[in-house]
C-alpha positions as CSV (number, residue, x, y, z in Angstrom):
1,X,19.8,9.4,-65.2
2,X,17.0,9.9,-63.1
3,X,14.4,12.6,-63.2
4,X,15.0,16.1,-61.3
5,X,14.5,16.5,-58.2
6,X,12.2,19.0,-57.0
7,X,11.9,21.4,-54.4
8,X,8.4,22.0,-54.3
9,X,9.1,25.8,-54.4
10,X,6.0,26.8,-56.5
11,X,2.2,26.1,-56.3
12,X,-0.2,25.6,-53.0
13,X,-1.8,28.0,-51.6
14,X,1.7,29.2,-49.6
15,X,3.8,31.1,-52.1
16,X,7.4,32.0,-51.4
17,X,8.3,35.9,-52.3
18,X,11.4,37.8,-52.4
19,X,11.2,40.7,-50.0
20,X,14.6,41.7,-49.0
21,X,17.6,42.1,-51.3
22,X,21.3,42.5,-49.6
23,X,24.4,42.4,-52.0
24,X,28.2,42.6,-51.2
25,X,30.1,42.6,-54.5
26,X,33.2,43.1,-56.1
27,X,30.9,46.3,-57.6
28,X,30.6,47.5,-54.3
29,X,28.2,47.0,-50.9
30,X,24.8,47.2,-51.5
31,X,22.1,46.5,-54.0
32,X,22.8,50.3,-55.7
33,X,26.3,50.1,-56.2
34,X,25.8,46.0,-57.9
35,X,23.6,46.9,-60.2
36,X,24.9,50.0,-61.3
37,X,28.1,47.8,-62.1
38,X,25.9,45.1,-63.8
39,X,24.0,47.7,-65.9
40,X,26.8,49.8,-67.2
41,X,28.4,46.2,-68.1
42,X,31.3,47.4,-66.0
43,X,34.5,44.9,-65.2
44,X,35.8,44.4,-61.4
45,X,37.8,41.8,-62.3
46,X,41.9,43.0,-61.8
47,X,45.1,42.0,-60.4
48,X,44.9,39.8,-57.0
49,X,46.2,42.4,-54.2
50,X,45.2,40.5,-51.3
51,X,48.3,39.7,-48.7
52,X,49.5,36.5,-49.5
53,X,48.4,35.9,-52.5
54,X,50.2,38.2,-55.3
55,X,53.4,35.3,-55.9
56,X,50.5,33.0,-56.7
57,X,49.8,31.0,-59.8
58,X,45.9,32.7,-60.1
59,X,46.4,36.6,-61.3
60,X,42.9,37.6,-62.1
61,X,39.8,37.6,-59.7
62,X,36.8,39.4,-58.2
63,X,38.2,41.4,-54.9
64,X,35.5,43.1,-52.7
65,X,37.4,46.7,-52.3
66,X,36.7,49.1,-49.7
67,X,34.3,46.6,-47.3
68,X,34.9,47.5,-43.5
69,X,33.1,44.8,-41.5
70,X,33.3,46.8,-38.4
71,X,30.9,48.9,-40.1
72,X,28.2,46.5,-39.6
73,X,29.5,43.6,-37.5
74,X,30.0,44.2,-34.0
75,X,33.1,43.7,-32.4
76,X,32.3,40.4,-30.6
77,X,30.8,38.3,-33.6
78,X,34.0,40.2,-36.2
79,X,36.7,38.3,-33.5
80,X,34.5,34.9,-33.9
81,X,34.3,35.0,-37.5
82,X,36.0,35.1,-41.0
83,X,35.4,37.0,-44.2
84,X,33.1,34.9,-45.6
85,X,30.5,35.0,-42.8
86,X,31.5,39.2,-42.6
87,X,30.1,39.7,-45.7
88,X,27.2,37.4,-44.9
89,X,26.3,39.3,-41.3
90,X,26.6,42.7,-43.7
91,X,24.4,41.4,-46.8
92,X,22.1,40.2,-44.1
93,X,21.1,43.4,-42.6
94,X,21.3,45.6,-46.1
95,X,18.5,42.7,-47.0
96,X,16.6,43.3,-43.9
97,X,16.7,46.9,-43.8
98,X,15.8,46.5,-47.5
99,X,12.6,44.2,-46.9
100,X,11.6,47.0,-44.0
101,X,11.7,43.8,-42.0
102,X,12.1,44.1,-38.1
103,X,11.4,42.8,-34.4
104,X,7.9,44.7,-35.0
105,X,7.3,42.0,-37.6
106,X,8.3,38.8,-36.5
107,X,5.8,36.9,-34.8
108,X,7.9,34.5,-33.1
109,X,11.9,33.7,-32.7
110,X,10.5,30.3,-34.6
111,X,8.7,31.9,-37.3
112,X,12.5,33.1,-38.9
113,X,14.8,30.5,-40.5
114,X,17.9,30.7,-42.1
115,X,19.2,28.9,-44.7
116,X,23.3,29.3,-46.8
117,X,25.2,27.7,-49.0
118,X,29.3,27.5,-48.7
119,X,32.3,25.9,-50.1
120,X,35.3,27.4,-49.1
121,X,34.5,28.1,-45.8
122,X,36.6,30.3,-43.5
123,X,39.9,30.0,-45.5
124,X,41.8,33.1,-43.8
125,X,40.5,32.2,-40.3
126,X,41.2,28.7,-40.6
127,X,45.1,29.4,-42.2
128,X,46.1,32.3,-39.7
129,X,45.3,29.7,-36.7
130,X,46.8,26.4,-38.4
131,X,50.0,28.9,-38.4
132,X,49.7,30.0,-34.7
133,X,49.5,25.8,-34.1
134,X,52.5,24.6,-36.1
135,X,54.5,27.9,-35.6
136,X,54.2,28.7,-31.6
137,X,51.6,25.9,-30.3
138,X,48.3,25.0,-29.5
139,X,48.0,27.4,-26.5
140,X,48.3,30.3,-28.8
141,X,45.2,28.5,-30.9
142,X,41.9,30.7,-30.7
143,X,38.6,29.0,-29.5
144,X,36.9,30.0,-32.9
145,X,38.9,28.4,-35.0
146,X,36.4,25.3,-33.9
147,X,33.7,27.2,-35.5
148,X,35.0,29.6,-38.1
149,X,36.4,28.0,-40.8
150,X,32.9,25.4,-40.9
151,X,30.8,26.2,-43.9
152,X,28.0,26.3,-41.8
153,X,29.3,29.2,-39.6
154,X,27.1,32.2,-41.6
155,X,24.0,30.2,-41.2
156,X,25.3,29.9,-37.3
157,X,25.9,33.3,-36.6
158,X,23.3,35.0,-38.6
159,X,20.8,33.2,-36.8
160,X,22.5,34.0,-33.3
161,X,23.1,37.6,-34.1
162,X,19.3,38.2,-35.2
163,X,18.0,35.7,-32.4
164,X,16.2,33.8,-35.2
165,X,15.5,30.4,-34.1
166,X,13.3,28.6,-37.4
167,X,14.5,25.5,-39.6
168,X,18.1,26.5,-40.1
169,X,20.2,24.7,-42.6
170,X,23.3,24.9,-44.5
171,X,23.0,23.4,-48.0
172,X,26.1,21.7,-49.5
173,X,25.6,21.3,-53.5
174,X,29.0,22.9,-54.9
175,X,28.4,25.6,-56.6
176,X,25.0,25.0,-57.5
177,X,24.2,25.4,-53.6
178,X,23.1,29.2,-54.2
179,X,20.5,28.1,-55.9
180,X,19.8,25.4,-53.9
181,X,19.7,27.6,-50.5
182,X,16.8,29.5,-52.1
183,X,14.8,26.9,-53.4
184,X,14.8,25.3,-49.8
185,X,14.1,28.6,-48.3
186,X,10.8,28.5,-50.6
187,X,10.1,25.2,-49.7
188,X,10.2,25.7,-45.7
189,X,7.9,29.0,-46.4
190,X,5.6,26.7,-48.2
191,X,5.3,24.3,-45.3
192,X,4.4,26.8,-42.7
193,X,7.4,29.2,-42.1
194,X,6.7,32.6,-41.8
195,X,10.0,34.1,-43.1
196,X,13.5,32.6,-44.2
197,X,16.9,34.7,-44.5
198,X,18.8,33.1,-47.1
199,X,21.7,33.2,-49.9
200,X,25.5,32.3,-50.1
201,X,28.5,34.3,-49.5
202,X,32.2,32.9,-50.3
203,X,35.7,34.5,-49.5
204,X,38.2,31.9,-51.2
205,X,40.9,34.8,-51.7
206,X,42.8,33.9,-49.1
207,X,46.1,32.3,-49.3
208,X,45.4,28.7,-48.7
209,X,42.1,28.8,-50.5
210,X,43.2,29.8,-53.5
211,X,46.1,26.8,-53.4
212,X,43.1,24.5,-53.1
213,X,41.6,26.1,-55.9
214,X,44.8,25.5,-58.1
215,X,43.8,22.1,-58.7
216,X,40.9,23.1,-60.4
217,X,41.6,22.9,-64.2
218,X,38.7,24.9,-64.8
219,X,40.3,28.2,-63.0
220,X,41.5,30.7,-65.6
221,X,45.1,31.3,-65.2
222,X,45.6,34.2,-67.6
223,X,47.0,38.0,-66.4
224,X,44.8,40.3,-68.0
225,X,41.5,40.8,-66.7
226,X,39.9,41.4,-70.0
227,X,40.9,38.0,-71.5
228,X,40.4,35.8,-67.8
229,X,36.6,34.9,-68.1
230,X,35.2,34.9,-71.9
231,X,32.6,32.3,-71.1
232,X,31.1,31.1,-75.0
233,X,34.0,32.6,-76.9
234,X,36.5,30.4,-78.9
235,X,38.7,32.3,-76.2
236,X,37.3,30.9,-73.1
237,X,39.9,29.7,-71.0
238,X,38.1,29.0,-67.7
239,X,36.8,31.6,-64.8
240,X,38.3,33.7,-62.9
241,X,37.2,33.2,-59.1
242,X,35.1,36.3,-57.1
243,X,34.2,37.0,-53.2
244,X,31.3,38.4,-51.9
245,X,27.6,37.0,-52.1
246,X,23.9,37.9,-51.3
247,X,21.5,37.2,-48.9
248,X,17.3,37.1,-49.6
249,X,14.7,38.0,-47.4
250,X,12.2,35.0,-48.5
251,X,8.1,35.8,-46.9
252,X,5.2,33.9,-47.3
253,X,3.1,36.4,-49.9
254,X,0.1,36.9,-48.2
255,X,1.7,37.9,-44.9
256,X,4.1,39.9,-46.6
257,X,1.5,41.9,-48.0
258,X,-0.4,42.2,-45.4
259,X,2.6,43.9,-43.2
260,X,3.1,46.0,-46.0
261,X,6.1,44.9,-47.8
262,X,6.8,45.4,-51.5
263,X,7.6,41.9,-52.9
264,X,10.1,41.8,-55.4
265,X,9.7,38.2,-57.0
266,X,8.4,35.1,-56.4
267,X,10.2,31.9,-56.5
268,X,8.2,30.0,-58.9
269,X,10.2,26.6,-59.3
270,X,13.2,24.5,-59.1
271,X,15.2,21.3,-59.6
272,X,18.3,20.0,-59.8
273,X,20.2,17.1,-60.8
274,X,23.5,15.0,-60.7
275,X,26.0,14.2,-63.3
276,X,29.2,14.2,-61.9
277,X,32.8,15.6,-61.3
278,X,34.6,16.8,-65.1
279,X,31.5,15.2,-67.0
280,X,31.1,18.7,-68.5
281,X,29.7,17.2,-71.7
282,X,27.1,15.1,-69.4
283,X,25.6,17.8,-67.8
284,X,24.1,18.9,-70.9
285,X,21.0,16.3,-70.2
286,X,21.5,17.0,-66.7
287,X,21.0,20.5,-66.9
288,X,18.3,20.2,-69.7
289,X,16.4,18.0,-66.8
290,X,16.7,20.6,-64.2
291,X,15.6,23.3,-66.6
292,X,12.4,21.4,-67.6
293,X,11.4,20.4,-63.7
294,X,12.1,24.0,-62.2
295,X,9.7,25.3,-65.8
296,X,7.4,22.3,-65.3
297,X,7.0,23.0,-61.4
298,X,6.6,27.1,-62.4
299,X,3.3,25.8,-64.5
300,X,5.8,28.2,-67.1
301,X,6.5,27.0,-71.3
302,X,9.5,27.8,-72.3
303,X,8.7,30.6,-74.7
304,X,7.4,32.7,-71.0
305,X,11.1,32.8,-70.5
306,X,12.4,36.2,-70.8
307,X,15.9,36.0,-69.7
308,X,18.3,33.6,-69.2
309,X,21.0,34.3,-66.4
310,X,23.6,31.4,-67.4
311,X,26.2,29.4,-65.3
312,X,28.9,30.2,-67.7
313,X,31.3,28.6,-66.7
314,X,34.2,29.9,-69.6
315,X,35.4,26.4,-70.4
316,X,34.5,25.4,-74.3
317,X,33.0,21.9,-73.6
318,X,31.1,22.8,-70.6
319,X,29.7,26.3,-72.0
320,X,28.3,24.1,-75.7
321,X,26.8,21.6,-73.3
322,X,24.7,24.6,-71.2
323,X,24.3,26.1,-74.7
324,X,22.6,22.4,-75.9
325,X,20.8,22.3,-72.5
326,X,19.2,25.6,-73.2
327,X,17.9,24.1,-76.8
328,X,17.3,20.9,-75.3
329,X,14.9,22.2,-72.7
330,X,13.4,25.4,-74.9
331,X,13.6,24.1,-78.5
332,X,13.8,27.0,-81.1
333,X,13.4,29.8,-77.7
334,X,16.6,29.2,-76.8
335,X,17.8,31.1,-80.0
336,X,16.2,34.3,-79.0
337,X,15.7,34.6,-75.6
338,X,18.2,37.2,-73.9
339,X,20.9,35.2,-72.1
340,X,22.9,37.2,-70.0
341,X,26.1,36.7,-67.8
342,X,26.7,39.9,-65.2
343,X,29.0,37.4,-63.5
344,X,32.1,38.4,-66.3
345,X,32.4,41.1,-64.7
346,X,32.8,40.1,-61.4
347,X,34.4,37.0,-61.1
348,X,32.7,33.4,-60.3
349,X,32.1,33.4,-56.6
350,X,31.2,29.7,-56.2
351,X,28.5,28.9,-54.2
352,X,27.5,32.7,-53.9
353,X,27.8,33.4,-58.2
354,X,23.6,32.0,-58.4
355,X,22.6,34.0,-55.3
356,X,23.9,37.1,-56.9
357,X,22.8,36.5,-60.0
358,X,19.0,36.2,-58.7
359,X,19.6,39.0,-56.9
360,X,20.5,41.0,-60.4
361,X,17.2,39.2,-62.0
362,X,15.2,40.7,-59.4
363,X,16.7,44.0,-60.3
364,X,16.9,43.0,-64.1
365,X,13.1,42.5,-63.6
366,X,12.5,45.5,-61.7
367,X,14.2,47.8,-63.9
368,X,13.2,46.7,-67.2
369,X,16.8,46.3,-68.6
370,X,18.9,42.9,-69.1
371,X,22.1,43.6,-68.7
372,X,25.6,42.6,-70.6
373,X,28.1,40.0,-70.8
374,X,31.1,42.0,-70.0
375,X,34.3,40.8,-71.6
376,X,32.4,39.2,-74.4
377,X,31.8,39.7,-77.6
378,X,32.7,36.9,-80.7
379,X,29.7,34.7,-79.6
380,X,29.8,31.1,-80.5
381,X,27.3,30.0,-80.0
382,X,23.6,29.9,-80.9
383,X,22.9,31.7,-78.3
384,X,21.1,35.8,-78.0
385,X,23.9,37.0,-75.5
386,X,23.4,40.3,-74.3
387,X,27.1,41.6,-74.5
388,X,28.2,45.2,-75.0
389,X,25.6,47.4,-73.4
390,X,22.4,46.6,-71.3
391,X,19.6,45.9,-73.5
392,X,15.5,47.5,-72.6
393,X,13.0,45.1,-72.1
394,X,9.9,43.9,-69.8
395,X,11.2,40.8,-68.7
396,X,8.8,38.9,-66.3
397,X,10.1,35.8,-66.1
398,X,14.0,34.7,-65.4
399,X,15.8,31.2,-65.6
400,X,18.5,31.3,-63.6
401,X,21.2,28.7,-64.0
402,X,23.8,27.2,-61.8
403,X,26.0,24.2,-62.6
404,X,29.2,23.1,-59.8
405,X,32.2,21.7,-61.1
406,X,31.5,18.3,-58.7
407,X,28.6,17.9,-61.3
408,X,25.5,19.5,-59.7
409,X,22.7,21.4,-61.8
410,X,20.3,24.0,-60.7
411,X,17.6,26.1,-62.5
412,X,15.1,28.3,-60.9
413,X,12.9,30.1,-62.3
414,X,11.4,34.1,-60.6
415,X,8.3,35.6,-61.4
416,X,8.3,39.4,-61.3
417,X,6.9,41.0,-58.5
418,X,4.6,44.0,-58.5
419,X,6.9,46.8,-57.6
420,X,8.7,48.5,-60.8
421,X,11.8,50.2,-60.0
422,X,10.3,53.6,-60.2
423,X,8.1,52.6,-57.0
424,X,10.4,51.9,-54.5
């Protein structure tokens, strides 16, 4: 295997900091509701409701309840669009409003980029107008569909909607592509851009989604929320899938300051690597390498780590090899730092699951707490998972994790910023 590669997210005289935060999530819209769910270790998992879907083979996911897009999407970009790029449009102006960031503070259209990651794509759009074509014809085919079911369409629209016109991108890496979205929003504030709006948002709860997602033998079939995602547990017996996502604001530091904005984190390294489709036990070294590029391009050791926000996938062989990566790339750390999985209690929401854990580490950080596992608690593994209730500390510097089942690895490691909780 060859070495990590890296991003070039930290160093240089350009650092990339996290401004802006904007969270839709099976806890609810909105950085206050997430984290309130995260921190009291609640569950969201529960029964699939969603139209179509109930007869299905997959009873247990992550349903964002209660979002109205029309709320925050206007009526001309809601008919171009599916979910998935509804809950990106929202999450991108709660992380906006969130960074205080607006046409006062952009210098130029070109100074603003944006950059996603998808993998589903626009399921629902896509299946309602496949049914218009095979059931009355292609006259009664929308001109959208062309555009909404492509996993680049939230990197599309945002960008039209906000008239931001910087390196745009959409960044296919399976589920590892969260992560991967970030880092490459770092690494284009590094090389001159002013400002990047980035993240991942997934709606694969549709009906012909989740029959592609059947043939994943990594998706938890069981009917009781409580026992569908148990990630490190002799009881894991896979993941149950989520919707929903994040989006950052991502600003050059000193211009961020400088306008007045609190920065939240900084995004202080990454890699990734390659191992391959089902080679859950291979990913172990893979995942090892990407831990020590993303802490080797940080300038961080591995006992500066104080939380560890894991993939967790919830299938045996995969969760002992991220459980050996972690000792393979922190030696005897990896016993007691805090590892932590918030994503048990929402579901795994693929591409999105690593944006909205970083997200929660930014809060994690903020808010001196690390919260729980939900679901979990007969660890094991030699692992210091947080499960039960959220547990008080100062942590200053998160690993987050990502791993896709095509056999991408991520890590990424976030500095805490300056702003406590209290001072916002």
């Amino acid at each position: 295997m060859s070495g990590p590669q890296r991003t070039g997210t930290g160093g240089g005289s350009r650092r990339a900091v996290v401004t802006g935060l904007g969270v839709v999530s099976p806890h609810g819209t909105g950085v206050e509701a997430h984290w309130k769910g995260v921190a009291d270790g609640t569950s969201s998992l529960g029964p699939v409701t969603r139209e179509g879907c109930v007869d299905l083979p997959l009873r247990v996911a992550g349903e964002v309840h209660g979002f109205e897009a029309a709320e925050t999407v206007e009526d001309r970009f809601l008919v171009q669009t599916d979910r998935f790029t509804h809950f990106a449009l929202a999450a991108t102006q709660h992380a906006l409003a969130d960074a205080r960031f607006g046409r006062a503070d952009i210098a130029s259209p070109y100074s603003v980029g944006v950059v996603t990651a998808a993998g589903s794509g626009g399921g629902e759009f896509g299946q309602r107008e496949l049914q218009n074509l095979w059931g009355q014809g292609s006259r009664h085919v929308g001109p959208y569909q062309s555009i909404a079911w492509f996993y680049a369409a939230s990197t599309g629209q945002v960008s039209i909607r906000n008239d931001f016109k910087g390196p745009c991108g959409v960044v296919a890496a399976d589920e590892a592509g969260g992560l991967d979205a970030l880092a490459h929003a770092a690494l284009a504030v590094r090389n001159g851009t002013d400002t990047v709006v980035c993240g991942a948002t997934e709606a694969p709860l549709a009906p012909y989604s989740i029959v592609c997602q059947l043939g994943y033998p990594e998706l938890s079939r069981a009917t009781e929320p409580d026992r569908a995602y148990r990630p490190f547990t002799d009881a894991a017996c896979g993941f149950a899938p989520a919707e929903g996502g994040a989006v950052l604001v991502v600003e050059e530091e000193a211009a961020a300051r400088k306008r007045g904005a609190d920065v939240r984190a900084t995004v202080a390294g990454h890699a990734a690597t390659f191992t391959g489709p089902g080679r859950w036990a291979e990913s172990r070294e893979g995942l090892a390498r990407a831990i020590g590029g993303a802490l080797a391009e940080a300038g961080c050791r591995p006992e500066d780590v104080d939380v560890v926000f894991a993939d967790a996938l919830g299938v045996p062989e995969a969760d002992r090899a991220e459980a050996l990566a972690l000792a393979d790339a922190l030696g005897p750390h990896a016993a007691r730092v805090p590892v932590t999985a918030p994503k048990t209690g929402t579901g795994r929401a693929y591409c999105a699951a690593p944006v909205l854990d970083v997200a929660t580490a930014v809060l994690a950080m903020e808010h001196g707490l690390v919260p729980p596992t939900p679901h979990v608690f007969d660890v094991c593994h030699d692992l210091d998972l947080v499960t039960g209730r959220a547990r008080p500390a100062e942590p200053r510097t998160a690993l987050v994790l990502a791993r896709g089942l095509m056999g991408s690895n991520s890590a990424l490691v976030l500095r805490r910023g300056a702003v406590p909780a209290e001072g916002r």
